[in-house]
C-alpha positions in Angstrom: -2.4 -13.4 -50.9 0.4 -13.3 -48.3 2.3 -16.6 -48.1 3.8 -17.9 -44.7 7.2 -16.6 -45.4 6.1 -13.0 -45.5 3.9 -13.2 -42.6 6.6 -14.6 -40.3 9.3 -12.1 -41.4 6.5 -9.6 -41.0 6.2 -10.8 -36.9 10.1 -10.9 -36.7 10.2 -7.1 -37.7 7.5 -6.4 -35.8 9.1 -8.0 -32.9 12.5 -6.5 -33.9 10.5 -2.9 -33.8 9.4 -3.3 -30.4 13.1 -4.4 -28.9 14.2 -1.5 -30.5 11.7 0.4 -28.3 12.8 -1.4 -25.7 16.9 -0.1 -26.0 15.7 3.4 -26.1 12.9 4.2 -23.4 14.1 6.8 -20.8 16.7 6.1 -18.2 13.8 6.8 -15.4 11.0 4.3 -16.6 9.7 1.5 -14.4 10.5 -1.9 -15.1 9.4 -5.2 -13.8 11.0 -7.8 -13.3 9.1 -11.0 -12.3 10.8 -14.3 -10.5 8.9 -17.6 -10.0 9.5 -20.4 -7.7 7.4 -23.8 -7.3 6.9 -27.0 -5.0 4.9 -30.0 -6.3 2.6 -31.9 -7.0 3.2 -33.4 -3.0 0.1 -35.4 -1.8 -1.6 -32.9 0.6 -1.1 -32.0 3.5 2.4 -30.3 3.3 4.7 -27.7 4.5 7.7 -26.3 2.8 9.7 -23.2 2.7 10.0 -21.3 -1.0 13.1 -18.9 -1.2 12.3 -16.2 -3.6 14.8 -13.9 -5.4 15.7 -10.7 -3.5 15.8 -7.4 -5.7 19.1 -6.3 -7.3 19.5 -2.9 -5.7 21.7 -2.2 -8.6 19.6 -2.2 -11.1 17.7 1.1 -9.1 15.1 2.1 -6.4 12.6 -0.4 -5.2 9.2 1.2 -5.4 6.6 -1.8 -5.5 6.1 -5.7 -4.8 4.0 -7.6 -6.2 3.4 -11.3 -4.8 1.1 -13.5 -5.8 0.4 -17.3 -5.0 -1.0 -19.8 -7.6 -2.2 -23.2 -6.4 -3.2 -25.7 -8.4 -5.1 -29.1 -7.0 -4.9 -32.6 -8.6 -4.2 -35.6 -8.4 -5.8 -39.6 -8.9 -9.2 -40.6 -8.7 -10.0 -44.0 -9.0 -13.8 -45.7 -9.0 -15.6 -49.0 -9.2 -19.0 -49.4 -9.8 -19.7 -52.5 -7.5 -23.5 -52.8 -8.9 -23.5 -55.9 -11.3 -26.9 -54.7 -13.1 -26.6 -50.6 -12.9 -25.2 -48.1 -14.3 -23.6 -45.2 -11.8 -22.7 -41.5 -11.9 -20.6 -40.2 -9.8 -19.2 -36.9 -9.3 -16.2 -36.3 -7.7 -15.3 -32.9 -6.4 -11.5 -32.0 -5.2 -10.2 -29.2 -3.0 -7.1 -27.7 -1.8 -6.4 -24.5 0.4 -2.4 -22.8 0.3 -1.8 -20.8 2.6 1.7 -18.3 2.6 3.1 -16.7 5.1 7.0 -14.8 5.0 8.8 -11.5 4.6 7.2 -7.6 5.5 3.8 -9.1 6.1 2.9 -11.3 3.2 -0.3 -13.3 3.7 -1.9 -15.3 1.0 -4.2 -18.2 1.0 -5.6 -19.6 -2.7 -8.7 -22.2 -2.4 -8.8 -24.4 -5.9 -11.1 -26.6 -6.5 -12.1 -28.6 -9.6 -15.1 -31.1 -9.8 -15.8 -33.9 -12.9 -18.6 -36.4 -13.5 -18.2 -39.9 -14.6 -20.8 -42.6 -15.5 -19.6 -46.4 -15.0 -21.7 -48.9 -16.4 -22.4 -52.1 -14.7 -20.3 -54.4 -13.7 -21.5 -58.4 -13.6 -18.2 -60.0 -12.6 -17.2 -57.8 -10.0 -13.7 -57.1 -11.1 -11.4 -54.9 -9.4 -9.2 -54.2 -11.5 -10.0 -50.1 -12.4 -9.8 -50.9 -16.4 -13.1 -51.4 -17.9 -16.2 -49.3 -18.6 -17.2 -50.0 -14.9 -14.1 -48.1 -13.5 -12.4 -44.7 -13.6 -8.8 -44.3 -12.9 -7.7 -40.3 -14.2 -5.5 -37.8 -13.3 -6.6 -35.3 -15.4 -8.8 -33.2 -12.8 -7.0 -30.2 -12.2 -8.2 -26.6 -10.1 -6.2 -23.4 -10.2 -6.8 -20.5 -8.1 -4.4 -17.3 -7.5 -4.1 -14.3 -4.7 -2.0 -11.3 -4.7 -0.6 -8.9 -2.7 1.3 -5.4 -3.2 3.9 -3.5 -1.3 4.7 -0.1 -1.4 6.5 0.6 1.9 8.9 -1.5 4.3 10.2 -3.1 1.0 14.1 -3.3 2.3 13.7 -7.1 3.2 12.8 -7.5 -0.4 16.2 -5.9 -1.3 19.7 -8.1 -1.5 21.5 -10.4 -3.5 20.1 -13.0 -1.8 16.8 -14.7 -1.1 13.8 -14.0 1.5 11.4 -17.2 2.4 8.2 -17.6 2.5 6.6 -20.6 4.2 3.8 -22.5 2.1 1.0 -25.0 4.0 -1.3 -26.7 2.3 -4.1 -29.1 3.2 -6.8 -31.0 0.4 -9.3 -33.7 0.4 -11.5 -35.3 -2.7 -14.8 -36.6 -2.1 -17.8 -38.1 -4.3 -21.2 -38.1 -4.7 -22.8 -41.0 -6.6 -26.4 -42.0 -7.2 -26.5 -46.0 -5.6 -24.4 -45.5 -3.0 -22.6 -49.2 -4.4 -19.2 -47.7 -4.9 -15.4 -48.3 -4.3 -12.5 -46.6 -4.8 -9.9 -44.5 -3.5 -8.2 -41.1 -4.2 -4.9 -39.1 -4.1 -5.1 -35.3 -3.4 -1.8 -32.9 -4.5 -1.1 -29.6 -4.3 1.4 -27.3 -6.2 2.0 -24.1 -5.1 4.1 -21.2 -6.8 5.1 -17.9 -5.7 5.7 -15.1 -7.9 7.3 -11.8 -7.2 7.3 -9.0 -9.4 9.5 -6.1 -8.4 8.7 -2.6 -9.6 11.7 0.0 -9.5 13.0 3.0 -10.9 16.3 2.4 -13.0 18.9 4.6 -12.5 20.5 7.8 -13.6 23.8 6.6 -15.5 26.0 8.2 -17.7 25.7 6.2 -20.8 28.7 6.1 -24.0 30.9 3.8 -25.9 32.8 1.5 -24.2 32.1 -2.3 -23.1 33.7 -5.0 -22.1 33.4 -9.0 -23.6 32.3 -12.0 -22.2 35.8 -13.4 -22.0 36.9 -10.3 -19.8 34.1 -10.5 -17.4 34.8 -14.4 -17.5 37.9 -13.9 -15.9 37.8 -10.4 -13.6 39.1 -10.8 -10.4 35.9 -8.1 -9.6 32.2 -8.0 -11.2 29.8 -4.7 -9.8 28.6 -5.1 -6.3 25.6 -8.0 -6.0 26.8 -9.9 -8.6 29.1 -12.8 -8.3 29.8 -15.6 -10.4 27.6 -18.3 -8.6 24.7 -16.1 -8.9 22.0 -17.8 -11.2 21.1 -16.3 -14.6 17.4 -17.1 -14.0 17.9 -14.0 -10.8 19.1 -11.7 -13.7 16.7 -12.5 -16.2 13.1 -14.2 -16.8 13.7 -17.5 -18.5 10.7 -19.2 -20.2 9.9 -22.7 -18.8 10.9 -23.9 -22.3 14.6 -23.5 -21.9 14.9 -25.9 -18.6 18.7 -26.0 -19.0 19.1 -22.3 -18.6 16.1 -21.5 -15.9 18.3 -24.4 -13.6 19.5 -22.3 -9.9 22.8 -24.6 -11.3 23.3 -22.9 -14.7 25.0 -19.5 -13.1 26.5 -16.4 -14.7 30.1 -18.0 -14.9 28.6 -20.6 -16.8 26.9 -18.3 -18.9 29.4 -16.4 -19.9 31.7 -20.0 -20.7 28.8 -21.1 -22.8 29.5 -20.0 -26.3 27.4 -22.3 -29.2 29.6 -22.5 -32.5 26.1 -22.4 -34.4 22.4 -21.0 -33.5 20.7 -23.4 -35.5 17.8 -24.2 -32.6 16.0 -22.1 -30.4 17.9 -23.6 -27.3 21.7 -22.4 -28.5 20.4 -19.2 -29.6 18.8 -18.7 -26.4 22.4 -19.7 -24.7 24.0 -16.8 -27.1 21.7 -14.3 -26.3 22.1 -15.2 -22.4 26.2 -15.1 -22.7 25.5 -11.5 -24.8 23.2 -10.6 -22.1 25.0 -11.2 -19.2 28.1 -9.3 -20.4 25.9 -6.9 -20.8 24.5 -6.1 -17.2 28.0 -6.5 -15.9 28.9 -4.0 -18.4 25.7 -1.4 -17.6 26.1 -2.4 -13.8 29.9 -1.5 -13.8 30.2 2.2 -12.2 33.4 1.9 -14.7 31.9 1.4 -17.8 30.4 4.0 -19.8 27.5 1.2 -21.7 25.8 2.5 -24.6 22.7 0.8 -22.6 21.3 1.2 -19.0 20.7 -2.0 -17.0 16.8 -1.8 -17.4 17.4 -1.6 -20.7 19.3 -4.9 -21.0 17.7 -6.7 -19.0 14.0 -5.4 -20.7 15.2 -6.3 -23.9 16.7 -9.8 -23.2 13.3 -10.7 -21.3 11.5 -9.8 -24.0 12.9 -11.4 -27.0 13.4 -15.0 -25.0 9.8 -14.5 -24.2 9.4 -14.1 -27.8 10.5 -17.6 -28.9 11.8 -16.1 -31.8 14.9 -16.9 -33.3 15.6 -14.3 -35.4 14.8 -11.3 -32.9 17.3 -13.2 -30.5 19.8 -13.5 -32.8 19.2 -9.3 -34.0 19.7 -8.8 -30.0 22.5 -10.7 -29.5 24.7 -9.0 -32.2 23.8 -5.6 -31.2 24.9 -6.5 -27.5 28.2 -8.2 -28.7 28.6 -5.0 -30.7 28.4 -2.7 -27.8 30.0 -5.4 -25.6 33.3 -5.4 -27.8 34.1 -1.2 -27.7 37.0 -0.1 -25.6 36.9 -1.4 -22.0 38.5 0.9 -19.5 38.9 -2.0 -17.1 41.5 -3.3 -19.0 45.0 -3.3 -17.8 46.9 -5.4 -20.2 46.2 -7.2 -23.5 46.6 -10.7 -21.3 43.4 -9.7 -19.0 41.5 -8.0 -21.9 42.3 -9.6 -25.3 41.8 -7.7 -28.9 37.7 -6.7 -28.4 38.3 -4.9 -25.2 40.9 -2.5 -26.5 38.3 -1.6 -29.2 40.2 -2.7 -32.2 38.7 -4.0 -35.3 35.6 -2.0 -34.2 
């Protein structure tokens, strides 16, 4: 028999087998990249713009957008049984409708709805109070309902180192059905919407070799490659999990990525944070028209996504050594020991 140990060294290699994969696919291969923004829970109705991501036309030719819209109803549903003999059931049914509207045509509308039953049992004293066997008061009912829409042509709006909007309106309402028609109550109906984007491209032709620069060059360059800057955020350059809330902030940008620089990677969250500061070296390295990388900017960014998606330590860790490895050859950007330091002239390497 197999004991835990074995079986989760087993996943890390599997997972270390597939990033592998990951550094070595062709120069040519379509990647995705997919960005996610949110507003809510706001009681319904409500308008508000979402600013999604543009596509880094850097990292190759835009071929395909995906957009999708996921709404999700809630909110509080509180009931008194005002009969002091009977018991009541009542069901209670919510409903909300988001509606988006923005860039080259997008037009989305998601409909969620979510219905629960409750029995409340009589209530002789006729208290108010939404506590006892005679009341309800949850916020656990919850509907989710997605749309999505694809792009093939008229895709340059997508395209920039910026953001395109897209204007969300939503509108709800809860009602109830019960079997006396002795009731009271009230109810709250929210709505969260989220827009996703998925951006489908053809990575480009680059010639590939052995040089890289380190995080502490790119830290201070008076230049990074064309769309990136150092207020851009790292969630635009990468697909943070939820679980890391620090790093998916618009706040936490590449400048602060590349500062960030854990003594240990004892947790999940510092490893993440070492693998980012790796990372992002990295795509300034494989964006650079300068720098020969050993890896192509699809490849980076494929292989980062995947092993933060992976929650696993070890396979971030694996990553982020091989990317501080290539990010610490000779760097023909350097012009003096003072703006480069000992890892960009290649020694010790």
């Amino acid at each position: 028999m197999f004991g835990t140990s074995y079986l989760i060294r087993k996943a890390a290699n599997g997972l270390a087998l597939a990033l592998a994969a990951l550094l070595t696919f062709a120069a040519h291969s379509a990647t995705t990249a997919p960005q996610t923004v949110t507003w809510g829970p706001v009681n319904v109705p409500w308008t508000h713009t979402l600013a999604a991501p543009q596509f880094n036309s850097s990292m190759g030719t835009l071929t395909q957008v995906d957009v999708s819209i996921s709404c999700s109803v809630g909110g509080v549903v509180k009931l008194l049984n005002m009969s002091d003999t009977g018991t009541n059931v009542v069901t209670v049914t919510q409903t909300a409708t988001c509606g988006a509207t923005g860039t080259s045509g997008v037009s989305l509308s998601a409909v969620p709805s979510a219905n629960k039953q409750y029995t409340l049992a009589p209530n002789p004293l006729q208290n108010i109070d939404y506590a006892g066997t005679y009341a309800a008061n949850d916020t656990t009912l919850t509907g989710t309902a997605q749309k999505s829409q694809t792009f093939t042509t008229s895709l340059t709006p997508f395209t920039g180192n910026g953001t395109f909007a897209i204007d969300v309106v939503t509108s709800g309402t809860t009602s109830d059905n019960d079997t006396t028609g002795n009731i009271g109550g009230n109810f709250t109906t929210t709505a969260t919407a989220g827009i996703s984007v998925v951006y489908t491209y053809t990575a480009p032709t680059k010639q590939t070799g052995q040089q890289g620069c380190t995080e502490d060059y790119w830290e201070d360059a008076r230049t990074w490659p064309a769309t990136y800057t150092p207020t851009t955020p790292l969630n635009h350059i990468f697909s943070i999990p939820g679980t890391f809330t620090a790093l998916n902030s618009n706040s936490y940008t590449l400048k602060r990525a590349l500062d960030a620089n854990p003594w240990f990677t004892w947790d999940l969250v510092s490893t993440a944070t070492n693998l980012t500061r790796e990372g992002t070296a990295a795509v300034l390295n494989a964006a650079s028209p300068s720098v020969a990388y050993p890896l192509t900017l699809a490849q980076v960014t494929a292989a980062v996504n995947t092993a933060l998606a992976s929650g696993n330590r070890d396979a971030m860790n694996t990553l982020a050594a091989q990317l501080s490895k290539y990010n610490h050859l000779k760097c023909p950007l350097c012009q003096g020991y003072w703006t480069c330091g000992c890892g960009d002239f290649g020694w010790g390497h």
